[in-house]
N, C-alpha and C positions, 0 to 999 in steps of 0.2 A: 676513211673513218671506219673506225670495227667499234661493233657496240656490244656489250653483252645483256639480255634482258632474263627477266625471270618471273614465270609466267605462275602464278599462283591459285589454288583452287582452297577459299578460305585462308589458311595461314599453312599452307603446304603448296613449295614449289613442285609445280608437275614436271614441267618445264624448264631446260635454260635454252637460249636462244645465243648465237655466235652470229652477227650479221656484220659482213663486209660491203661495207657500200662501194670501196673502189672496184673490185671482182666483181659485186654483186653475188657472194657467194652465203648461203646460210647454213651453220651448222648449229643440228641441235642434240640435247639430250634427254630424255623423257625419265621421268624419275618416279612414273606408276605404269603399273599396267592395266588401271581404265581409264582407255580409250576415249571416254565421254569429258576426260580431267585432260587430258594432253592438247597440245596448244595447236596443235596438226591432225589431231585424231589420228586414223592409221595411217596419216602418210611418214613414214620416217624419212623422206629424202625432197623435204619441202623446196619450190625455188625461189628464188627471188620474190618475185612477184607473187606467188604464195604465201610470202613474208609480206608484202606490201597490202596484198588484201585482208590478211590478218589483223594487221594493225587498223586499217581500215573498220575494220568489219568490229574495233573496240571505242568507235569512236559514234559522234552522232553522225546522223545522215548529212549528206553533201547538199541535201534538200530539206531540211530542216529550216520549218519556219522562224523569221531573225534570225538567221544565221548571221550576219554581221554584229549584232547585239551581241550572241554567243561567244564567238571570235576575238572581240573587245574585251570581253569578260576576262577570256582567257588571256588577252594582252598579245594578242596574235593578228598579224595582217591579212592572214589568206588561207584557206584550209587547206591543212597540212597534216595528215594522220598520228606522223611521228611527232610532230610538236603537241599535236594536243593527247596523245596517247602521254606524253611527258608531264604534260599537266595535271591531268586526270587520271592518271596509270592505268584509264582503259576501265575502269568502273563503268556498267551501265546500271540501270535501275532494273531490279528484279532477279539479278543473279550473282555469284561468290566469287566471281575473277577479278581478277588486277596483275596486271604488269608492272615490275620494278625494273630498275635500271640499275644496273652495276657499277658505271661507272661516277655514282654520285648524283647526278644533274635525273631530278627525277624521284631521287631515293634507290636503297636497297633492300632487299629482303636481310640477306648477310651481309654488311659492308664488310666483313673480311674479304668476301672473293673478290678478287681482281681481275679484269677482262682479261681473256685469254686468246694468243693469238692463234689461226687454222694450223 
């Protein structure tokens, strides 16, 4: 599965995101030059699991009180970053980011773009 996300600070993509889950490879591309708006900060050669914490790190805590309450809400069986980053596009309360998905499921920022392969 290759996903393409797009990583937004207000209604400006910073970021796009190229994620291979069969590889496990991620390619991105950063579309400012501050740092504090880019979805890696200074890292340009993010890995996997960089990617994984990522997403993580846009979603509620793994310890979040009712978390099955939450989980239901979301119509979700078990916490899952990517599914609820899909849900929520990674919205927290208190700041201007959201991830879109490219591929439809989720939304896009541009639905012209089309996932692209590495």
């Amino acid at each position: 599965m290759q996903l393409k996300l797009e990583y937004l600070y207000k209604d400006m993509v910073t970021t796009t995101i190229w994620a291979d889950y069969r590889t496990r490879q991620i390619k991105i591309q950063n579309h400012t030059d501050n740092m504090l708006h880019r979805a890696f900060g200074v890292n340009s050669s993010p890995s996997f699991t960089d990617y994984e914490n990522f997403l993580e790190e846009r979603c509620f805590p793994r310890t979040r009180d009712h978390l099955k309450e939450l989980l239901r809400d979301l119509e979700l069986d078990y916490y899952d970053p990517l599914a609820i980053v899909r849900k929520t596009h990674g919205k927290l309360a208190g700041d201007f980011y959201q991830i879109h998905f490219a591929d439809g499921e989720g939304g896009s920022h541009n639905e012209k773009q089309k996932t692209e392969s590495f």
